[in-house]
KOLKERO-163125 format. One record per residue: residue number from 0; y negated, x, z negated of N, C-alpha, C, O in turn. Coordinates in pm, whole numbers. Layout:
<NUM, <Y, X, Z>, <Y, X, Z>, <Y, X, Z>, <Y, X, Z>> ...
***
This chain:
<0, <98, -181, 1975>, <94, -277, 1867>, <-37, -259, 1791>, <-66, -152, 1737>> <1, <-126, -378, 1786>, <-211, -390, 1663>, <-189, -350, 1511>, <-154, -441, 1436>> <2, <-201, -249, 1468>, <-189, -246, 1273>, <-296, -236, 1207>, <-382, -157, 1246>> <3, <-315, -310, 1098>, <-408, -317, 1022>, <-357, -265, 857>, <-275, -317, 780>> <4, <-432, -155, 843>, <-381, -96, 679>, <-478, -143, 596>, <-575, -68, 596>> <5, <-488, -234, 529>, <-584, -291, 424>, <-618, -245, 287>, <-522, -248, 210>> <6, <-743, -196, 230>, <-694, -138, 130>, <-667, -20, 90>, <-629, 7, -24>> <7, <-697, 113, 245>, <-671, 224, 203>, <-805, 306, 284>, <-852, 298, 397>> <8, <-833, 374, 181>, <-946, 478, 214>, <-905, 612, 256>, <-969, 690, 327>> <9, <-820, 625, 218>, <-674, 769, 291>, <-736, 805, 420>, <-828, 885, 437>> <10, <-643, 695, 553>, <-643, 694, 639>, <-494, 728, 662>, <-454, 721, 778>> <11, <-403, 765, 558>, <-298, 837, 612>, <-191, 724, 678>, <-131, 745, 783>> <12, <-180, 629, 615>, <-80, 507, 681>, <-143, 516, 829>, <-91, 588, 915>> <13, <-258, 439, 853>, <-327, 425, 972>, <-292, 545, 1066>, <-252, 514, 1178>> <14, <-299, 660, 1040>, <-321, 767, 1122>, <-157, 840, 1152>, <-136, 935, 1227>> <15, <-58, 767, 1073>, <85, 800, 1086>, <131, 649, 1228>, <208, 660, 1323>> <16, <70, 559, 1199>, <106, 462, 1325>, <-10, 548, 1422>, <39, 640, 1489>> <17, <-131, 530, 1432>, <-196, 607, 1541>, <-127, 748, 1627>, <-161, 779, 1741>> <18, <-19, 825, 1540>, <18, 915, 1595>, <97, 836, 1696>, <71, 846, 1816>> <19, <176, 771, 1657>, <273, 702, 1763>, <206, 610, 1890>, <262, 544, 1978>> <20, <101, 628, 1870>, <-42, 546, 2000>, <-52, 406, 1972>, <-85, 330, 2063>> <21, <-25, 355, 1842>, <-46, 225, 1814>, <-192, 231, 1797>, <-255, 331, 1763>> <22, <-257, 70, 1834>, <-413, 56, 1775>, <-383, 42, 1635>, <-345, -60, 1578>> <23, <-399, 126, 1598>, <-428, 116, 1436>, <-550, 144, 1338>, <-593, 259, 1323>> <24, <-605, 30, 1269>, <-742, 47, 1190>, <-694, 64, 1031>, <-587, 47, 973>> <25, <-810, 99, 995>, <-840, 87, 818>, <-857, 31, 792>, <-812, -44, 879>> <26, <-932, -80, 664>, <-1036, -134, 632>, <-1017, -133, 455>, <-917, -160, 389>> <27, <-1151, -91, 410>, <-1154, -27, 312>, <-1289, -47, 217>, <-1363, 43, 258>> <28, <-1342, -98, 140>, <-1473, -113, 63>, <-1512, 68, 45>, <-1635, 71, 39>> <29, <-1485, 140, 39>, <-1496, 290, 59>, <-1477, 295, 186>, <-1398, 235, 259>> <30, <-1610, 424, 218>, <-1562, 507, 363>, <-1422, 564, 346>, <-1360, 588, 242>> <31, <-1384, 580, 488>, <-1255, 674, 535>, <-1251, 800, 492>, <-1356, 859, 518>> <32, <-1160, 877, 427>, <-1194, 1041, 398>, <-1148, 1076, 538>, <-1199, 1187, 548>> <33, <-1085, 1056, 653>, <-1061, 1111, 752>, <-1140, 1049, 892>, <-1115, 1054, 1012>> <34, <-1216, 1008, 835>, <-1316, 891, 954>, <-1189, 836, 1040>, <-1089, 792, 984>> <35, <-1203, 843, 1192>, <-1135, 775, 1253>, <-1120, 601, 1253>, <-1192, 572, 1157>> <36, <-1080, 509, 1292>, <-1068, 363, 1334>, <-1124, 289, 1194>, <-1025, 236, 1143>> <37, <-1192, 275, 1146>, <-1212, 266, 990>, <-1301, 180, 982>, <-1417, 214, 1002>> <38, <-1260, 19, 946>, <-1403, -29, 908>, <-1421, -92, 743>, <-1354, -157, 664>> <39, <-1514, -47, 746>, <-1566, -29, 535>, <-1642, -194, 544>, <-1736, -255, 594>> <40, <-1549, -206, 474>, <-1606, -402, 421>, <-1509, -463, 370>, <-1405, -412, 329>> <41, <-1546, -604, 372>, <-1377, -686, 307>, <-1299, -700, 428>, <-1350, -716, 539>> <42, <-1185, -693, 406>, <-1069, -696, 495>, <-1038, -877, 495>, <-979, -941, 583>> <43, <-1088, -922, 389>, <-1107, -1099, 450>, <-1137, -1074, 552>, <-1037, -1049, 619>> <44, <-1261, -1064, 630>, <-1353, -1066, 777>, <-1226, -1020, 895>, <-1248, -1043, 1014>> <45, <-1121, -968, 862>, <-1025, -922, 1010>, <-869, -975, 964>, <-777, -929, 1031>> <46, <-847, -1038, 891>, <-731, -1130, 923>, <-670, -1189, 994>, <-547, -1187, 1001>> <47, <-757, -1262, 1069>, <-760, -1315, 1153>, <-818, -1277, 1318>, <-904, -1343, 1376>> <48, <-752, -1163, 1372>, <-808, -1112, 1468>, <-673, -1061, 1506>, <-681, -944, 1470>> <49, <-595, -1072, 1540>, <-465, -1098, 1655>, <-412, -953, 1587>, <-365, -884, 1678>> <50, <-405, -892, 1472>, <-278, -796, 1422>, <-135, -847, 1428>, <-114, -965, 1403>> <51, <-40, -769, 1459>, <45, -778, 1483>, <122, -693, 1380>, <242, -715, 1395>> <52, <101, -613, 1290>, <141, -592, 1140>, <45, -522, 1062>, <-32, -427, 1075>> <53, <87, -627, 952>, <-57, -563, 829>, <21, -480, 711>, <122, -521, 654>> <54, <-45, -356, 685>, <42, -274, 554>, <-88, -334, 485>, <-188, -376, 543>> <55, <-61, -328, 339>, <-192, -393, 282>, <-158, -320, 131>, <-65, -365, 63>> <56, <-240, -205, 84>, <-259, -186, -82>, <-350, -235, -197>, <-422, -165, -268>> <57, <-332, -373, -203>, <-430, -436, -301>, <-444, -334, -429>, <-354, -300, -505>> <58, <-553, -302, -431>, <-622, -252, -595>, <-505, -269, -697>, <-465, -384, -715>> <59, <-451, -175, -759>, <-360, -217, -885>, <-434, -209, -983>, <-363, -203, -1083>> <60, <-556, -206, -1012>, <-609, -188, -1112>, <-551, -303, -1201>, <-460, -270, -1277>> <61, <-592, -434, -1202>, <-580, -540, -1310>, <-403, -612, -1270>, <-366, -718, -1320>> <62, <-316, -530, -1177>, <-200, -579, -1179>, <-63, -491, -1246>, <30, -557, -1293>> <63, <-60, -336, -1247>, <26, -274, -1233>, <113, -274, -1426>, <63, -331, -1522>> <64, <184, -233, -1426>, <226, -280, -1559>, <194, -155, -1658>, <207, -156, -1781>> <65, <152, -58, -1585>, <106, 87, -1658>, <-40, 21, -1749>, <-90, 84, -1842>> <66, <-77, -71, -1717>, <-226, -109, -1757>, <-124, -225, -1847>, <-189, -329, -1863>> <67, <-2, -233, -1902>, <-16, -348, -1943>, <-72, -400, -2125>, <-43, -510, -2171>> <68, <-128, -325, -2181>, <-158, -297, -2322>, <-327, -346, -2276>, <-391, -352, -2382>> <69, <-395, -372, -2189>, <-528, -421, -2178>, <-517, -568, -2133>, <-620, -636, -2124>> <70, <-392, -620, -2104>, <-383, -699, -1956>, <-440, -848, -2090>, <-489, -954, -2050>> <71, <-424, -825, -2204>, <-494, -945, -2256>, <-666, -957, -2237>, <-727, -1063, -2217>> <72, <-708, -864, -2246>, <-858, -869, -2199>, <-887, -882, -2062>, <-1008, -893, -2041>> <73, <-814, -884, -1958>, <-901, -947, -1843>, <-813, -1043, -1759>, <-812, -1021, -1638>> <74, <-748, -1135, -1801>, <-702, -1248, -1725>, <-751, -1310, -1617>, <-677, -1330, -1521>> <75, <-930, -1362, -1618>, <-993, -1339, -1531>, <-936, -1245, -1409>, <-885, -1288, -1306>> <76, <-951, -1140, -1437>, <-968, -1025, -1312>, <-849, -1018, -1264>, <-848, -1009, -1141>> <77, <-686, -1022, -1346>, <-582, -1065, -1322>, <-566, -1171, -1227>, <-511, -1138, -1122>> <78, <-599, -1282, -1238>, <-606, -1414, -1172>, <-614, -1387, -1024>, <-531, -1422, -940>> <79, <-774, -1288, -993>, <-848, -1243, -849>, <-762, -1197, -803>, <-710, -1251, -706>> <80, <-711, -1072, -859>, <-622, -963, -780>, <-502, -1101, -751>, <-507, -1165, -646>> <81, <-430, -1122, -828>, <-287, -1215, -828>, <-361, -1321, -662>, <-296, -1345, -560>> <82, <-491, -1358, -686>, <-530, -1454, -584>, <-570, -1335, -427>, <-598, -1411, -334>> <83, <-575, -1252, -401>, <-609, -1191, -293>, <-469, -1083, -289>, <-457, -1007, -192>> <84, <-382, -1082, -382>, <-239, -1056, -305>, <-213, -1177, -233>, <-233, -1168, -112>> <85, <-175, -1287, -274>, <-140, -1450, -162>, <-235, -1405, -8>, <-192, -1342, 89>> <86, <-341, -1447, -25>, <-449, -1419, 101>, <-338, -1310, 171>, <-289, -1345, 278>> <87, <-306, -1208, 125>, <-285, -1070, 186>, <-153, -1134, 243>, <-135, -1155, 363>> <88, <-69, -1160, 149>, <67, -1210, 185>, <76, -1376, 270>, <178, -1443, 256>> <89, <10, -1404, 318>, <11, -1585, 359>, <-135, -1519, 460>, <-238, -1587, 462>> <90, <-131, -1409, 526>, <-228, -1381, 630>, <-137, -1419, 758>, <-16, -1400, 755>> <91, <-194, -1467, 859>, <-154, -1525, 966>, <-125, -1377, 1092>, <-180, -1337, 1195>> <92, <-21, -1340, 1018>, <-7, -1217, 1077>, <136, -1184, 1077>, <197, -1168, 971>> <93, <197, -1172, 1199>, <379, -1171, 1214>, <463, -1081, 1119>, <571, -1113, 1069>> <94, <402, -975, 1104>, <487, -873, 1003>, <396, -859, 922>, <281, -877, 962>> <95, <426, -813, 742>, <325, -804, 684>, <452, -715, 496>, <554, -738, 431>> <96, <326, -610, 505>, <401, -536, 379>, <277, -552, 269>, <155, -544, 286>> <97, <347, -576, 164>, <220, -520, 50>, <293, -443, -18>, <412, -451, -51>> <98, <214, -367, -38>, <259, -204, -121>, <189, -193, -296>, <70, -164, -290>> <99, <216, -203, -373>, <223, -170, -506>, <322, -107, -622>, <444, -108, -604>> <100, <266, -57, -735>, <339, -13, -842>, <427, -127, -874>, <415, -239, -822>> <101, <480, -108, -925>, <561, -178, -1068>, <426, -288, -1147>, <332, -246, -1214>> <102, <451, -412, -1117>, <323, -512, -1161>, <366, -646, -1210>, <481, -681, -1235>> <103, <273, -707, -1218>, <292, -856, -1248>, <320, -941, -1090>, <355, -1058, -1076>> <104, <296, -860, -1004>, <323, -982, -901>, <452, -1013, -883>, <498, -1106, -817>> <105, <521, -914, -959>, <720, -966, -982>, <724, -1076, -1055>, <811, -1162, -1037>> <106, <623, -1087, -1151>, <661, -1206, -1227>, <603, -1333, -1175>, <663, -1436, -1142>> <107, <477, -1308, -1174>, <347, -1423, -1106>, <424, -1464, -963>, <505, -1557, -956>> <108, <378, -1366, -831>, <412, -1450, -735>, <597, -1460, -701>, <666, -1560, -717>> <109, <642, -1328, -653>, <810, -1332, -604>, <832, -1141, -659>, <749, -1051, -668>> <110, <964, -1143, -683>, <1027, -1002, -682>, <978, -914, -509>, <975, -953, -392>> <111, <951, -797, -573>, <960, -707, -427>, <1103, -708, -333>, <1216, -749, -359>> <112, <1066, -668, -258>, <1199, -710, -158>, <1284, -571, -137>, <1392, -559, -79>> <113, <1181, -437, -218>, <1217, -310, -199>, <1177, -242, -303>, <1084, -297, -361>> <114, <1218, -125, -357>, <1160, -69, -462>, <1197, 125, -440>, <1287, 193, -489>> <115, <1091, 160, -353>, <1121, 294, -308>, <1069, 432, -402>, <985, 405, -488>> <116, <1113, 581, -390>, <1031, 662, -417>, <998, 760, -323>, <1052, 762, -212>> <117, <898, 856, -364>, <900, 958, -299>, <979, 1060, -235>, <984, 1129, -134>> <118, <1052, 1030, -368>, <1182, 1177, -327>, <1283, 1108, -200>, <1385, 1176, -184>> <119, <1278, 1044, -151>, <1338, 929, -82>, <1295, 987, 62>, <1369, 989, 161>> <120, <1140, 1042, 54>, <1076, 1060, 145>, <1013, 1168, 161>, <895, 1171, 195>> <121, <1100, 1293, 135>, <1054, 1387, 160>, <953, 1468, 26>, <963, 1589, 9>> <122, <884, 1406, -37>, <842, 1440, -179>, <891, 1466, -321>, <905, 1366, -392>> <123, <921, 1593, -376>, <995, 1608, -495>, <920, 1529, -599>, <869, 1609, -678>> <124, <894, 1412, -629>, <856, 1361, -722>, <883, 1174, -744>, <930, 1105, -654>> <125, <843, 1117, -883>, <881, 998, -904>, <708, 900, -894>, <594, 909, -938>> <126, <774, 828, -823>, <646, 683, -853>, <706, 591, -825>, <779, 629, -733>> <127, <727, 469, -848>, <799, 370, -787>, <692, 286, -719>, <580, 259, -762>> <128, <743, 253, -616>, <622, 180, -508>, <731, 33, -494>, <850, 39, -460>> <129, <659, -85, -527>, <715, -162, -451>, <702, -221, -297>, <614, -172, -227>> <130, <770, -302, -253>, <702, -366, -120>, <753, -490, -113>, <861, -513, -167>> <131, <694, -578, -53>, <701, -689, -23>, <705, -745, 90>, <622, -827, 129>> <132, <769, -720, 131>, <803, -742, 331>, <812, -910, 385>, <882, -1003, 343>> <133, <740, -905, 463>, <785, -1038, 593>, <807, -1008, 723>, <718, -954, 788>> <134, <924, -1037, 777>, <986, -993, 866>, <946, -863, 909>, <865, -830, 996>> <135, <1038, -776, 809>, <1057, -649, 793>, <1123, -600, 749>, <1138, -627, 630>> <136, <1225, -479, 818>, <1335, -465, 732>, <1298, -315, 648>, <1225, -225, 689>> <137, <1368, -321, 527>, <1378, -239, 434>, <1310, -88, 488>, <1295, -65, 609>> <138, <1267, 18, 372>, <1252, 147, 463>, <1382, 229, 441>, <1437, 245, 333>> <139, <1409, 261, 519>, <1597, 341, 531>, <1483, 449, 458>, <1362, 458, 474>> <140, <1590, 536, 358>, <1513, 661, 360>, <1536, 792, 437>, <1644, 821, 487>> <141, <1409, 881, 443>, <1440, 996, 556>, <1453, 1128, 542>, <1473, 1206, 636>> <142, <1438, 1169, 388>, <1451, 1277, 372>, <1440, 1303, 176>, <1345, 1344, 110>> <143, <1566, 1263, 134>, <1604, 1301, 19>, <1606, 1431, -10>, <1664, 1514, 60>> <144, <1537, 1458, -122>, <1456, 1578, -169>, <1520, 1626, -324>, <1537, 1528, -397>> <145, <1547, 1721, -371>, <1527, 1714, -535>, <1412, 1713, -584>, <1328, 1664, -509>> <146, <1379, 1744, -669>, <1250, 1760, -768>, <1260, 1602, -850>, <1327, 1515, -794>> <147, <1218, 1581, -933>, <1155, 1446, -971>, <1043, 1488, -1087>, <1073, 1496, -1206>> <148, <930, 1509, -1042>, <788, 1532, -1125>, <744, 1386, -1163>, <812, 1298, -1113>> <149, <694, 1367, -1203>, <606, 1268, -1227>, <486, 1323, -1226>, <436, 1331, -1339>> <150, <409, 1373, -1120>, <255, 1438, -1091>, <180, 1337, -1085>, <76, 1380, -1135>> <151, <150, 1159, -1038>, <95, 1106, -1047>, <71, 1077, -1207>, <-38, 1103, -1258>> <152, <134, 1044, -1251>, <126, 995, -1392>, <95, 1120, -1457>, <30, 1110, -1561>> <153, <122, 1215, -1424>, <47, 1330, -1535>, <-65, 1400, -1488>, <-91, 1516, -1520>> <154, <-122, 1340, -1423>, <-235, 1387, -1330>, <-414, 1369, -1446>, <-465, 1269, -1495>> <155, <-456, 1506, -1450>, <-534, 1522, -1533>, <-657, 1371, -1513>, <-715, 1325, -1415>> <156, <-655, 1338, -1639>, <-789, 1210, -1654>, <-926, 1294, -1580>, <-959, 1413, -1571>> <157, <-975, 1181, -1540>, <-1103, 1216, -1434>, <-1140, 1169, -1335>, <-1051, 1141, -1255>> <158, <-1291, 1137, -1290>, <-1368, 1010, -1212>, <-1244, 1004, -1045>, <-1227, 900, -982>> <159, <-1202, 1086, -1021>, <-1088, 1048, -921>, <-969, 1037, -956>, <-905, 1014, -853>> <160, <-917, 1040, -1025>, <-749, 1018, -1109>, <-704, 864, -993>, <-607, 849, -919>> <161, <-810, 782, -1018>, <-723, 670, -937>, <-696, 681, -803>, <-598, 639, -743>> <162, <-826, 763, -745>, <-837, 781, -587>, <-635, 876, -518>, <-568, 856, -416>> <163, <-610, 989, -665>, <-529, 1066, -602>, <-384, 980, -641>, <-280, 1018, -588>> <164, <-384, 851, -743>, <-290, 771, -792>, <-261, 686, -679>, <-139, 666, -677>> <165, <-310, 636, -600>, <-296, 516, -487>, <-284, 592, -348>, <-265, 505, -262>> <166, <-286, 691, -303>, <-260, 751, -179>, <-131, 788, -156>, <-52, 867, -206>> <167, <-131, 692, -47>, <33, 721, 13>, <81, 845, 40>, <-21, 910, 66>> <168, <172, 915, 49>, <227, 1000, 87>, <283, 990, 185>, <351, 892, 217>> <169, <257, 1132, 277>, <266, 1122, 401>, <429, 1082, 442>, <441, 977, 506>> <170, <541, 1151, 412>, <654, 1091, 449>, <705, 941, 413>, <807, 888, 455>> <171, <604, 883, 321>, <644, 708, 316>, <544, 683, 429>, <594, 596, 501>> <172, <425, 721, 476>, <346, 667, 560>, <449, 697, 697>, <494, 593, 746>> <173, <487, 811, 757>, <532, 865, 837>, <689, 759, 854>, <731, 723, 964>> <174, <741, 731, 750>, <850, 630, 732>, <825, 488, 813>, <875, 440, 915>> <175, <718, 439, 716>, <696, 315, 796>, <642, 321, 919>, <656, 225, 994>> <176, <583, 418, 953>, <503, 418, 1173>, <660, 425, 1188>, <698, 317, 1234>> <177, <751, 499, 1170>, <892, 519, 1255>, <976, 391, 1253>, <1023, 341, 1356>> <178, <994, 336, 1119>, <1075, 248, 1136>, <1002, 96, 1177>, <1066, 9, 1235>> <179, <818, 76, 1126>, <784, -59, 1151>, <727, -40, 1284>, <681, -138, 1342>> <180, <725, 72, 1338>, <615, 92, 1473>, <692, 28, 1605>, <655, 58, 1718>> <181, <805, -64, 1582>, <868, -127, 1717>, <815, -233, 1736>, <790, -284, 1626>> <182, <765, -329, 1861>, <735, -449, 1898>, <845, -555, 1813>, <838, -677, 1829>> 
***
């Protein structure tokens, strides 16, 4: 199967379907921290190139509701993001997830179709991730954990705070190669 992970500079989604021998790429305005199948540009340019499922993490910067005490100063930038989730979601591509926090695209475009955590997946801690699936079913979870930290959110301020805020974790990545990695 073709996968295309949009949106992540990780590599870890990509490289959890690659384990399973899927063609699986990156594409990322940042290089790859793990190099491998990775191409750095807009992910407009490969939409349209015969994927057969796209995971896609649009930027939460100007969507997530943790930002929502600024969200009057950039409507503008709101608008973009709100306009290149659609693109992401209305890509001509058979299966298709978008992955975000807790945001406005519940209100703006449709409700998530899922609302998972970590601890769900093997990680003692809380983030709520939504998803937005087309023909895709739910992620069963695989390994309920205790702990509930909130380490993202208390994660010391500093020029990477966002880089370590948006990286999947490996048992949600490892989740979806198992359960979306079937023809």
């Amino acid at each position: 199967m073709r996968v295309l992970v949009a949106c992540e500079f990780s590599g870890v989604v990509r490289d959890a379907f690659a384990a399973l021998g899927h063609d699986a790429w990156s594409c990322d305005l940042l290089e790859s921290e793990r190099g491998g199948k990775h191409v750095m540009g807009d992910v407009h340019d490969m939409l349209r190139d015969g994927w057969d499922l796209l995971i896609a993490h649009p930027p939460c910067t100007h969507l997530a509701v943790s930002g929502a005490r600024w969200f009057k100063d950039k409507e503008d930038e709101q608008q973009n993001a709100l306009r290149f989730v659609r693109v992401l979601m209305n890509a001509p591509i058979p299966r298709i997830c978008i992955e975000n926090p807790i945001s406005i695209i519940s209100s703006r475009i449709r409700k998530p179709d899922q609302i998972i955590q970590p601890w769900q997946f093997g990680h003692g801690e809380t983030k709520a991730t939504c998803l937005w699936l087309k023909n895709l079913p739910k992620l069963t979870p695989t390994n309920i954990v205790d702990g509930r930290e909130a380490r993202v959110h208390r994660a010391s301020p500093g020029p990477d705070r966002w880089k370590e805020r948006s990286r999947t974790l490996q048992g949600i990545a490892d989740a979806m190669a198992d359960q979306w990695g079937k023809p």
